[in-house]
C-alpha positions, 0 to 999 in steps of 0.5 A: 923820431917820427911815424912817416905815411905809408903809402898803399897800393895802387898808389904810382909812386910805389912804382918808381925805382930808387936812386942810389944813395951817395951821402951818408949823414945825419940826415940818412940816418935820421930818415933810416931811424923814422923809417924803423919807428915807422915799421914798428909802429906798423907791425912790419918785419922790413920797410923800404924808402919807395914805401914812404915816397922816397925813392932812395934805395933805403930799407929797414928790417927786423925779423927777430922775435923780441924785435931788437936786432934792426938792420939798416940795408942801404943800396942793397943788391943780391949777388947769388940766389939758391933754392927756392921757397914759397912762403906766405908773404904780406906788405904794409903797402898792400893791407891784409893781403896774404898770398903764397910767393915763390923766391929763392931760398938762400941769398948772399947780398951786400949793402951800406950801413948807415954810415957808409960801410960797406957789409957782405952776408949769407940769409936764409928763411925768413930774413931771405924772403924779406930782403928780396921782398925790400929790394923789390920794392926800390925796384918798383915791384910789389909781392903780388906782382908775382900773381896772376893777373886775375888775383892782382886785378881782385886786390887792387878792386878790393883795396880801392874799395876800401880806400873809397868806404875809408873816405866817406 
């Protein structure tokens, strides 16, 4: 397996909406197997394809404590919403940037596996939060897209910043 590059805002391709995926092979899942050495690697709790500039509609998570219960989400979509929570929520894409986000409490979601079956399931807390925060992403939308414009304005300086100091 191998460590992909994440790509870091604002980075335009962390923009673009993933495609459906439509062959499920050795390929996908060697792709979907870098994608979770790569979250891991990173300290992530999900990872999505956009995040490593595939635009296929690709996510990884892992919230359990021990790290040891990945789940392989492909072509997920959210069917129903209940509650809501607002929670403190980070990004690999967005580095060490923390801010409050509201989002449903409750989903029930569908995906593929990695070899195309399909699985219907009930989240909550946490596992919610992160697979409405994945599905964002192969949409084009980030966390701090549900900031104020002043805020997302400060991040974005702020990470540019970084980006210019990291480079000389």
């Amino acid at each position: 397996m191998s460590i992909l590059e994440i790509l870091h805002y604002p980075d335009p391709r962390l923009r673009k909406s993933a495609k459906p995926v439509e062959k499920f092979d050795a390929q996908l899942r060697e792709f979907a197997d870098n994608m979770l050495e790569t979250m891991y690697h990173s300290s992530g709790i999900g990872l999505a394809a956009t995040q490593v500039g595939v635009a296929k509609r690709v996510v990884v998570i892992d919230v359990s404590e021990e790290r040891d219960q990945p789940q392989f989400l492909i072509n997920p979509e959210i069917l129903a919403r209940e509650g809501e929570e607002i929670s403190e929520e980070g990004c690999l894409s967005v580095p060490a940037i923390y801010e409050k986000v509201s989002r449903a409490e409750r989903i029930r979601f569908k995906a593929q596996d990695k070899n195309g079956d399909m699985v219907e399931m009930d989240a909550e807390g946490l596992l919610a939060v992160c697979i409405q925060h994945e599905i964002d992403h192969l949409d084009g939308k980030l966390f701090i897209d549900y900031l104020s414009g002043l805020k997302r304005q400060r991040i974005r300086k702020k990470l540019e910043k970084e980006a210019r100091l990291a480079q000389a």
